[in-house]
N, C-alpha and C positions, 0 to 999 in steps of 0.2 A: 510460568504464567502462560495459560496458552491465551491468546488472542483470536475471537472465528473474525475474518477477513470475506464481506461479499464481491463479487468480482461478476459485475455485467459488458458482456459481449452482446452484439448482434449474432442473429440465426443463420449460418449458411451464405455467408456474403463473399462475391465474384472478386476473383484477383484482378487489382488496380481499384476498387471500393477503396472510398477515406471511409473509412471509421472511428466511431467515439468508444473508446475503452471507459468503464467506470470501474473504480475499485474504493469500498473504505471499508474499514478494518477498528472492529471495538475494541478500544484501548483509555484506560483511567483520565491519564497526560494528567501527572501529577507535577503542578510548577514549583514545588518545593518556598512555597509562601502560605501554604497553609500548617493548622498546626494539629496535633490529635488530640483527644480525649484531656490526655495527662499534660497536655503542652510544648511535646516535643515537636519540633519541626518536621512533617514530613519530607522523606527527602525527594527531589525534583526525579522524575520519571517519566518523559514523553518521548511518543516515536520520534527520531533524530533522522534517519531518511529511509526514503525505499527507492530500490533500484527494481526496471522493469526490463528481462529482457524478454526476443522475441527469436526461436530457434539459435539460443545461446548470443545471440548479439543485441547489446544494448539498445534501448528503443523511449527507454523513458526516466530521468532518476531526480531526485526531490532531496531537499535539506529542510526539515524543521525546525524550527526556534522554539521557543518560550510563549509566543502569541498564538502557538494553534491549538484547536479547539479539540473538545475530546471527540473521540469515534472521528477523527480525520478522513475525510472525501475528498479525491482526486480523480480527474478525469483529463485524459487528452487523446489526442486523431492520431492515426497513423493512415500509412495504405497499406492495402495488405498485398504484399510481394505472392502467396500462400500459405496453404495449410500448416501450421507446427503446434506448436507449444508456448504458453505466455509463462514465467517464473516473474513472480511478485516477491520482493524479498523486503522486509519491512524490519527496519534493527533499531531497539529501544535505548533508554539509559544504564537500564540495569543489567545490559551486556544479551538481555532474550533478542534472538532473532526470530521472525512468523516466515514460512516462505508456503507460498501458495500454487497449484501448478494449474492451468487452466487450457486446455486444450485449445484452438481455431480452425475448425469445419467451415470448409471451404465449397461452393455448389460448383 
């Protein structure tokens, strides 16, 4: 399954800027209470967490339950130390992992 994952930065922002990371990522989030066609149970299938790092060091990571909604949106601040690499790693039920690589352009 692949999952496309939108992931917004700000443009070019100076080291020591707090900035707001947004990231969500289109996924079914099947809570396994519904049923199909023939009346089988669908089985439960939601993103279970994402971990975010920032030039390989952890900077952001999440656990989802049963309650979250589908196409999941998250957003949180950091400061930006500088320039690297954002890694989005977002791991489902059915064992799929999405990982995302989003660069940060620094002025």
């Amino acid at each position: 399954m692949t999952n496309k994952t939108r992931i917004k930065l700000p443009e070019n922002p100076a080291v020591g800027d707090v900035i707001e990371i947004r990231a969500l990522i289109n996924h079914v989030m099947e809570t396994g209470n519904r049923k199909d066609a023939a009346g089988q149970v669908i089985p439960r299938n939601i993103v279970k967490s994402l971990t975010v790092t920032f030039a390989s060091i952890p900077v952001f990571s999440a656990e989802f339950g049963p309650g979250i909604s589908s196409n999941p949106f998250v957003a949180f601040y950091m400061r930006v130390p500088g320039p690297g690499e954002f890694v989005f790693t977002w791991e489902d039920d059915d064992g799929h992992t999405t990982i995302e690589r989003t660069p940060l352009n620094v002025a």
